[in-house]
The first five atom37 places (N, CA, C, CB, O) and aatype in JSON, in Angstrom:
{
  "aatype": [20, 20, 20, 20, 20, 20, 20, 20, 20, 20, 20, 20, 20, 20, 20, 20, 20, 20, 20, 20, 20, 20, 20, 20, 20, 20, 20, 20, 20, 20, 20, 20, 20, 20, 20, 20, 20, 20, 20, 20, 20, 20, 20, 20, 20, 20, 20, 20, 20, 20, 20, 20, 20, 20, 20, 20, 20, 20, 20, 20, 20, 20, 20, 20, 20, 20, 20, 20, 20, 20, 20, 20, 20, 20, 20, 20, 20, 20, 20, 20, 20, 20, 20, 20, 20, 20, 20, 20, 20, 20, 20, 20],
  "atom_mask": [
    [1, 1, 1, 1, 1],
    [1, 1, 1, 1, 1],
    [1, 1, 1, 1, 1],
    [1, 1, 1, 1, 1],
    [1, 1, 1, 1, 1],
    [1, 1, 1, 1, 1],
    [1, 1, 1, 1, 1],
    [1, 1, 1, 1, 1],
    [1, 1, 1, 1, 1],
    [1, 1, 1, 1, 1],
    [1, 1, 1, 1, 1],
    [1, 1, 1, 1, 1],
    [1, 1, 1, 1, 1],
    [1, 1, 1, 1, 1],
    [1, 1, 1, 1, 1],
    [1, 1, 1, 1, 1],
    [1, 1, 1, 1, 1],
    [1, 1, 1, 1, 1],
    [1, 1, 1, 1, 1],
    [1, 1, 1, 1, 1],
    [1, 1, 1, 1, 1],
    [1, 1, 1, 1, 1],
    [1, 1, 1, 1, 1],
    [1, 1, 1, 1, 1],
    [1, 1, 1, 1, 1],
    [1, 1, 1, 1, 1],
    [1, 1, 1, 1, 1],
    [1, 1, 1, 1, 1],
    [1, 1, 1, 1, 1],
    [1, 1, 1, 1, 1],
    [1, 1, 1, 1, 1],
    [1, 1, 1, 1, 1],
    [1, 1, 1, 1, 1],
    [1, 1, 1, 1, 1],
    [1, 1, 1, 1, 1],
    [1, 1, 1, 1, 1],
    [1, 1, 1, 1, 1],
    [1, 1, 1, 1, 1],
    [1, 1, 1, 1, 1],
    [1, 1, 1, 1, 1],
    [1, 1, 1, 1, 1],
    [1, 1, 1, 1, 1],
    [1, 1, 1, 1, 1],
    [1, 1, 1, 1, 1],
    [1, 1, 1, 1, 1],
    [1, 1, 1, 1, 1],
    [1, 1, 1, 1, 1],
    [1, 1, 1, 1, 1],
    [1, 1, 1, 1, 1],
    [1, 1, 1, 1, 1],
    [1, 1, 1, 1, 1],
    [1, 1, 1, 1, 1],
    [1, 1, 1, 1, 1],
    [1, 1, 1, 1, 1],
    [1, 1, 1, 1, 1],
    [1, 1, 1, 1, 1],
    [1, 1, 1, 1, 1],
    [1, 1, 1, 1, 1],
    [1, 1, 1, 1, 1],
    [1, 1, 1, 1, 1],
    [1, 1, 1, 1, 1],
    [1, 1, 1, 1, 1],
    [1, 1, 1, 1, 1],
    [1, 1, 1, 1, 1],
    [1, 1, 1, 1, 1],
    [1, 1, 1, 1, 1],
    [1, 1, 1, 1, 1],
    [1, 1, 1, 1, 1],
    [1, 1, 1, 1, 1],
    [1, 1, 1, 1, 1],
    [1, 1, 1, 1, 1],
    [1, 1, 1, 1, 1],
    [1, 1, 1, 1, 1],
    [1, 1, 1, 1, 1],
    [1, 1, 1, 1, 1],
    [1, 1, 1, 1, 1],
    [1, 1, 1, 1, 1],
    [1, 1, 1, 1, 1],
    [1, 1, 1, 1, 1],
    [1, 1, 1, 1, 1],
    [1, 1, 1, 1, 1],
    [1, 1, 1, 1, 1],
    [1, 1, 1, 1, 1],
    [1, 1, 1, 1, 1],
    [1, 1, 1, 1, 1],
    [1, 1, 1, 1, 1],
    [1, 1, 1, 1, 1],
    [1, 1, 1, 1, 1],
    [1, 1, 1, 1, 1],
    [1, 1, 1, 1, 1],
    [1, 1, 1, 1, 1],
    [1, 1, 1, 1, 1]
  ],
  "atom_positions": [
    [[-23.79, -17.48, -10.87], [-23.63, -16.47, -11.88], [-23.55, -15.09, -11.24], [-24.77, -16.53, -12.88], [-22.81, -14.24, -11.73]],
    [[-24.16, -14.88, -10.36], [-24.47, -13.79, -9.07], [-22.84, -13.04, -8.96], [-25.04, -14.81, -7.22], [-22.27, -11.99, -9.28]],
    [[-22.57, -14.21, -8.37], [-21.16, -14.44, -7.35], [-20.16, -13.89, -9.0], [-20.8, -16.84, -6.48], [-19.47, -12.88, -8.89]],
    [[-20.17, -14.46, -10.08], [-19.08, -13.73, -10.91], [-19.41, -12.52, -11.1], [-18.8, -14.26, -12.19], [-18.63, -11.62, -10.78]],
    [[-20.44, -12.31, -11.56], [-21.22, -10.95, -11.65], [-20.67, -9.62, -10.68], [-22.81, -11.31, -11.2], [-20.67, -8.41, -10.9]],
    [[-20.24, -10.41, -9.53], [-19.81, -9.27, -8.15], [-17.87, -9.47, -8.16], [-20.76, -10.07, -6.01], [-16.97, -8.66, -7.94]],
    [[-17.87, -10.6, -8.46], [-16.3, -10.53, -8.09], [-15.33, -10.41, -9.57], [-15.85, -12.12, -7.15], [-14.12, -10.18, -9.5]],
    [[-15.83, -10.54, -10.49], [-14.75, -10.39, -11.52], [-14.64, -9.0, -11.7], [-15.01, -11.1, -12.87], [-13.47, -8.63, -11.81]],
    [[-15.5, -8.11, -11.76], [-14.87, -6.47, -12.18], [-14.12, -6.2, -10.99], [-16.12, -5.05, -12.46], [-13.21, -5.41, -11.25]],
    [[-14.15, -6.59, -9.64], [-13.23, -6.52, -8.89], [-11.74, -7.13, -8.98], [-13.77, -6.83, -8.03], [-10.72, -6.56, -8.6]],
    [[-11.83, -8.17, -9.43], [-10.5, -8.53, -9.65], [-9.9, -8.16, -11.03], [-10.41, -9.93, -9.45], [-8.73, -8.33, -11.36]],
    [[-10.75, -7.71, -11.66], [-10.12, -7.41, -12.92], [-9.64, -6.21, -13.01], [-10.9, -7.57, -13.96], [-8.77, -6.15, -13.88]],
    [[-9.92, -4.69, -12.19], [-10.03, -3.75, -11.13], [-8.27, -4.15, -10.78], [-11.48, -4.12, -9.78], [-7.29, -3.89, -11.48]],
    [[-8.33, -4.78, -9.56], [-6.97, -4.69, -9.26], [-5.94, -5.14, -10.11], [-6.78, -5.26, -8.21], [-4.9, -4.48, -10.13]],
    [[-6.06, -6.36, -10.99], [-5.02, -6.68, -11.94], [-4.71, -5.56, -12.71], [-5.36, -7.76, -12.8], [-3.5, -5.53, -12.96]],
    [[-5.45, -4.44, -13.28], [-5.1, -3.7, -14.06], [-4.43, -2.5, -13.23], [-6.17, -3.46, -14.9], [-3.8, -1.7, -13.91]],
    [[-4.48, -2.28, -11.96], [-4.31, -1.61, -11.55], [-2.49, -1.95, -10.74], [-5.58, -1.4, -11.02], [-1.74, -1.12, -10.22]],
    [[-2.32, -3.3, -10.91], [-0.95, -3.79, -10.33], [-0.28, -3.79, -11.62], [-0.91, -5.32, -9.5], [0.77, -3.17, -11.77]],
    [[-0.85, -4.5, -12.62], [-0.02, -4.11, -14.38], [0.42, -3.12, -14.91], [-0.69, -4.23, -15.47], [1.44, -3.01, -15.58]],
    [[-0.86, -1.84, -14.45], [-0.23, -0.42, -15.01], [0.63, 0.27, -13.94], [-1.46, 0.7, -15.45], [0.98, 1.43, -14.16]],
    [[1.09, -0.46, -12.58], [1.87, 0.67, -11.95], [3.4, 0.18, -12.02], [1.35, 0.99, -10.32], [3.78, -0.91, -12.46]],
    [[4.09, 1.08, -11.56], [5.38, 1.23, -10.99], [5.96, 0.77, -9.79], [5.55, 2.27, -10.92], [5.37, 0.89, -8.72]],
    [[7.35, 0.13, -9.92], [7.89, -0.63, -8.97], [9.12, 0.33, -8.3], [8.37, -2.05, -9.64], [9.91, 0.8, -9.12]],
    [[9.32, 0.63, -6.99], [10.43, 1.07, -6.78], [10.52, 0.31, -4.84], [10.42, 2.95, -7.19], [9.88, -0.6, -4.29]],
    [[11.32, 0.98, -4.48], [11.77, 0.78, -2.66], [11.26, 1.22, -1.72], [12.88, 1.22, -2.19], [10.87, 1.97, -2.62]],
    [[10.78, 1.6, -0.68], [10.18, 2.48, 0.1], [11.35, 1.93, 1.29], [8.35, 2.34, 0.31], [12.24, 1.08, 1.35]],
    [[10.74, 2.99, 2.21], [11.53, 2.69, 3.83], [10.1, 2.8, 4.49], [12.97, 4.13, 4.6], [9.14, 3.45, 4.08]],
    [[10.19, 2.01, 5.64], [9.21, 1.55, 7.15], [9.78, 3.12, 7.41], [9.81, -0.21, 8.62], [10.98, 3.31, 7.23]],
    [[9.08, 4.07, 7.76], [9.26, 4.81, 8.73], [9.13, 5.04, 9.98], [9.02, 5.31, 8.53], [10.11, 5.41, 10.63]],
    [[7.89, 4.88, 10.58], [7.49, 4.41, 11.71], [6.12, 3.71, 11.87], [7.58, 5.39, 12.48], [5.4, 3.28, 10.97]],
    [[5.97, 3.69, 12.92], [4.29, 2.82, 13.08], [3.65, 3.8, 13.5], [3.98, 1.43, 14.22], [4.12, 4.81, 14.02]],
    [[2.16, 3.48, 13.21], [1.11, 4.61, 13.31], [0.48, 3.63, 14.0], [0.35, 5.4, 11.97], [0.57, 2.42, 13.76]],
    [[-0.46, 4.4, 15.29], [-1.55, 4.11, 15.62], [-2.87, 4.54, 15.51], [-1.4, 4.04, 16.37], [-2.92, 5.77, 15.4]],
    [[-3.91, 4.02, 15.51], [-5.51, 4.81, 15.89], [-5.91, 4.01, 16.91], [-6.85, 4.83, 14.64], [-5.57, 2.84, 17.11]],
    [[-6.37, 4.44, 17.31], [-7.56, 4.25, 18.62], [-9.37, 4.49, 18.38], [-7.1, 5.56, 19.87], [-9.78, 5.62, 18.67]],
    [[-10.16, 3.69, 17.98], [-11.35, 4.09, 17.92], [-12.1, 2.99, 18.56], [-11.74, 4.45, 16.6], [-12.16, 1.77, 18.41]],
    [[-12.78, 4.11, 19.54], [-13.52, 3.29, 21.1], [-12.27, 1.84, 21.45], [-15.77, 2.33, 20.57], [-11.04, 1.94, 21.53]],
    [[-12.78, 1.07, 21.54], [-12.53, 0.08, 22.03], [-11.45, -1.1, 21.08], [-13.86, -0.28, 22.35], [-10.95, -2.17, 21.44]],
    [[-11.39, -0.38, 19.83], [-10.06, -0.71, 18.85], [-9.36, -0.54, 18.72], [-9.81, -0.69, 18.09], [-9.44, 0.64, 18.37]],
    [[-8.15, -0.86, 18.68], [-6.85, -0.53, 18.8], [-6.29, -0.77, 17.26], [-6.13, -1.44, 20.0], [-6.47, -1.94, 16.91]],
    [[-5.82, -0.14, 16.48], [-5.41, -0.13, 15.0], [-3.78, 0.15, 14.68], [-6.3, 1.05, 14.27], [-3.74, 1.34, 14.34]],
    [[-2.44, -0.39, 14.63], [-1.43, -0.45, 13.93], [-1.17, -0.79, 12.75], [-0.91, -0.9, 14.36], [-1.2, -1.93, 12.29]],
    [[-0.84, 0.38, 12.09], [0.12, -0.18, 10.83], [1.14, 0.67, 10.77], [-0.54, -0.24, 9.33], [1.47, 1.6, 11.52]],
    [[1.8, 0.09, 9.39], [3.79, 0.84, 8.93], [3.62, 2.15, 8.0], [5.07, -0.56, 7.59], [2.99, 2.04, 6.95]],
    [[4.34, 3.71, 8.48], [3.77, 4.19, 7.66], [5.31, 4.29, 6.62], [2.84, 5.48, 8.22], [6.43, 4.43, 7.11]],
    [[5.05, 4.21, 5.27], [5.96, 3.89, 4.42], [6.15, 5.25, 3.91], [5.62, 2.8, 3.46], [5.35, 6.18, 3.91]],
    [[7.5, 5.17, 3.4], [8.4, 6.49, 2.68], [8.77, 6.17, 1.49], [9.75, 6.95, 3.37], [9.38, 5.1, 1.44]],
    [[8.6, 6.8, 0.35], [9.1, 6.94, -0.8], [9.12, 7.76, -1.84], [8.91, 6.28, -1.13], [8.21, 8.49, -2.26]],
    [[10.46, 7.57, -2.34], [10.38, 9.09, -3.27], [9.86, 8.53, -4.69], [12.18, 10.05, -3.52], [10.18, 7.38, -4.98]],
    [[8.97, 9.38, -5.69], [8.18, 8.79, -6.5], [9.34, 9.63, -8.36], [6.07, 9.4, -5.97], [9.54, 9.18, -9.49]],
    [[9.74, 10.91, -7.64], [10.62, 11.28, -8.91], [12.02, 11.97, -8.38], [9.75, 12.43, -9.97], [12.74, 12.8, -8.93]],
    [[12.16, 11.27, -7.02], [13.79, 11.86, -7.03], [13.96, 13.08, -6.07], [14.29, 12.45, -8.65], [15.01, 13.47, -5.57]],
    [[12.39, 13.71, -5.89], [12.73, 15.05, -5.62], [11.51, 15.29, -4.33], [12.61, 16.14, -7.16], [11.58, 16.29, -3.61]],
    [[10.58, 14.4, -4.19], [9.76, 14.48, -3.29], [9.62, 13.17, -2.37], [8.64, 14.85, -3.92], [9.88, 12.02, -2.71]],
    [[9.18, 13.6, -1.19], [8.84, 12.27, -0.66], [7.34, 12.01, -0.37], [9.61, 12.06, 0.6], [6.5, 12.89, -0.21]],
    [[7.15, 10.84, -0.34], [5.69, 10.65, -0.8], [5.48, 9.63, 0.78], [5.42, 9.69, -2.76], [6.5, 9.01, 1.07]],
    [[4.41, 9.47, 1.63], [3.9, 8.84, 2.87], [2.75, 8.35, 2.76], [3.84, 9.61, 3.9], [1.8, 9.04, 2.41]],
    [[2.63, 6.76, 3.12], [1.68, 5.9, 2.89], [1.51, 5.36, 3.96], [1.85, 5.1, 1.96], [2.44, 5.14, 4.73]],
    [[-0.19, 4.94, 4.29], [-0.02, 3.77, 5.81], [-0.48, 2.32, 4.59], [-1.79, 4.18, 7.79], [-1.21, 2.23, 3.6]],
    [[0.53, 1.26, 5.45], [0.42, 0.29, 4.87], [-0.46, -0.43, 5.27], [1.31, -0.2, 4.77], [-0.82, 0.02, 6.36]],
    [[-1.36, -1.83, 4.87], [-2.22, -2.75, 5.48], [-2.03, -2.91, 7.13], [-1.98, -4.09, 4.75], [-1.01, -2.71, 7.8]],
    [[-3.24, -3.31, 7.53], [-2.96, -3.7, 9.23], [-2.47, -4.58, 9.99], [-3.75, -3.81, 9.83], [-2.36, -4.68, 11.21]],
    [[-2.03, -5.58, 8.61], [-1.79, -7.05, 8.91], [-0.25, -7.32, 8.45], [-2.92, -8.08, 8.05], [0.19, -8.47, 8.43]],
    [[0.67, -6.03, 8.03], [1.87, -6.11, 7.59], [2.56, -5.71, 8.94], [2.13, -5.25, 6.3], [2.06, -4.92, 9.74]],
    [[3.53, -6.22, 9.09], [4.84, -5.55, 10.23], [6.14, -5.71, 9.68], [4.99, -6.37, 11.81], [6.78, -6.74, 9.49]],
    [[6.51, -4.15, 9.4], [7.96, -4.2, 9.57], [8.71, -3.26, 10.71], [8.51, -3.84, 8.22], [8.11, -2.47, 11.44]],
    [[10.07, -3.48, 10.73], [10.63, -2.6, 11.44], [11.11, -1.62, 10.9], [11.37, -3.01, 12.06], [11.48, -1.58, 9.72]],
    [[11.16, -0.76, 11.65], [12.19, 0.75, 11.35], [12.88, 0.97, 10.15], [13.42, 0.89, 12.3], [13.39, -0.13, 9.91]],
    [[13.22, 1.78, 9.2], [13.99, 1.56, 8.64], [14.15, -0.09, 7.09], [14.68, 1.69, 9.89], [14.81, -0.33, 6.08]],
    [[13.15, -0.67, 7.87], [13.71, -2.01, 6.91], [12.76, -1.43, 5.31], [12.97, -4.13, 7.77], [11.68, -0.87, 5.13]],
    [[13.89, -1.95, 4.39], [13.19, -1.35, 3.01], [12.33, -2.57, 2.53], [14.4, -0.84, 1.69], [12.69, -3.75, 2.55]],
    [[11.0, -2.02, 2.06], [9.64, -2.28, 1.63], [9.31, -2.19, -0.11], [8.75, -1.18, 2.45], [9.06, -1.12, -0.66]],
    [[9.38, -3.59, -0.89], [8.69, -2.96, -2.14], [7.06, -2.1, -2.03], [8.51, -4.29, -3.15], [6.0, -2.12, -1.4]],
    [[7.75, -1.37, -3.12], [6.25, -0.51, -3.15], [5.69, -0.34, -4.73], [6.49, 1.26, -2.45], [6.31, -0.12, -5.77]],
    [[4.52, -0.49, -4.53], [3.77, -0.56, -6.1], [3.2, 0.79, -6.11], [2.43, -1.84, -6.37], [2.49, 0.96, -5.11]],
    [[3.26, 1.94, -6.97], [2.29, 3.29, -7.0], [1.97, 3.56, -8.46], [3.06, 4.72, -6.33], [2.63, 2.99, -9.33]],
    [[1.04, 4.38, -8.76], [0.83, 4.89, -9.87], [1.13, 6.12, -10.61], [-0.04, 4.8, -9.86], [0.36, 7.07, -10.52]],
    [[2.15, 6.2, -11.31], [3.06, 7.84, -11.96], [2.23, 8.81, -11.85], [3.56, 7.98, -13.71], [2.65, 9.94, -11.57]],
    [[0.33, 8.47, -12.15], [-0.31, 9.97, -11.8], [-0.41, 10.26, -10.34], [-1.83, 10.15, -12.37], [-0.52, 11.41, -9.9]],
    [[-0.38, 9.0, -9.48], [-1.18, 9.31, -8.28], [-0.58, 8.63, -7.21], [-2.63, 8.95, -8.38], [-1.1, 7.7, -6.6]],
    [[0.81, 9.25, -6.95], [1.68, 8.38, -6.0], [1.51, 8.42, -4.51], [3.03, 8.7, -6.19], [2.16, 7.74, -3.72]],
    [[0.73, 9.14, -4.27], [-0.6, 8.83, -2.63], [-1.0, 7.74, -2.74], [-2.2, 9.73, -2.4], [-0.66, 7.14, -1.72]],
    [[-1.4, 7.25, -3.24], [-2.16, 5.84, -3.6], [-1.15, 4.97, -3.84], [-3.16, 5.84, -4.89], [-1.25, 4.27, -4.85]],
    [[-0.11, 4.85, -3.08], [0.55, 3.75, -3.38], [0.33, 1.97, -2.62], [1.86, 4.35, -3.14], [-0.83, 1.9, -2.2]],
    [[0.72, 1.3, -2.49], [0.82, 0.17, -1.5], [1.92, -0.63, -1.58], [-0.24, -0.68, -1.58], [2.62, -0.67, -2.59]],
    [[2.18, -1.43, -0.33], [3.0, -2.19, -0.17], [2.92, -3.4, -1.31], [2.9, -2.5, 1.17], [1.8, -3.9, -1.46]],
    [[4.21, -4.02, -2.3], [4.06, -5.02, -2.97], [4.22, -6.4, -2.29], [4.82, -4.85, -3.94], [5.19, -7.17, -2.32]],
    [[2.97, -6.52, -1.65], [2.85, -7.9, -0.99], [1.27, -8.53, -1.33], [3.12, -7.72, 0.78], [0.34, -7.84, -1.73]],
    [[1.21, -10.24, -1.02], [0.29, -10.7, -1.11], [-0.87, -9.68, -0.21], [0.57, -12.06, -0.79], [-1.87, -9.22, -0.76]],
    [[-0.59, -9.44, 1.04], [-1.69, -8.84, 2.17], [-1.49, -7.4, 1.27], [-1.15, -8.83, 4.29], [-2.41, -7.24, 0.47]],
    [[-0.67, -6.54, 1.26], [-0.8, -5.1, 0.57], [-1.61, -5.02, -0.47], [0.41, -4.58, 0.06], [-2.31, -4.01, -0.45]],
    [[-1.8, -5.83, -1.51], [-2.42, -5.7, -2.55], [-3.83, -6.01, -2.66], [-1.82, -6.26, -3.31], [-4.41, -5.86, -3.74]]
  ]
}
């Protein structure tokens, strides 16, 4: 009972949060690194325009790879298109 208690407002959390957003294209722009101590951290940082007129920059999960250029669905939210993510099983 514990265990639902902890994981359903979480998943119920993201479902509402993949239902109420917006679908459009992004582009791979390049790869980002960090370095902390003894970790080494890559991911894709993604490009997309959210109304036509701006461009909006996201780092995607650590466990996604694309290349250059290759276009990326992207899921964001019309108030808060910083917060976007990649539309994938690992992105979401």
């Amino acid at each position: 009972m514990l265990f639902l208690l902890m994981v359903v407002p979480i998943i119920a959390a993201k479902l509402y949060w993949v239902s109420s957003s917006s679908k459009t294209k992004g582009v791979m722009a390049f790869e980002g690194k960090e370095i902390s101590g003894q970790l080494r951290r890559t991911y894709a940082v993604i490009t997309f325009s959210a109304t036509g007129k701006d461009t909006v920059f996201f780092n995607s999960a650590d466990d996604e790879s694309f290349s250059p250029g290759q276009s990326v669905p992207v899921l964001y939210q019309r108030s808060r298109p910083t917060e976007a993510k990649v539309d994938t099983f690992t992105g979401l």
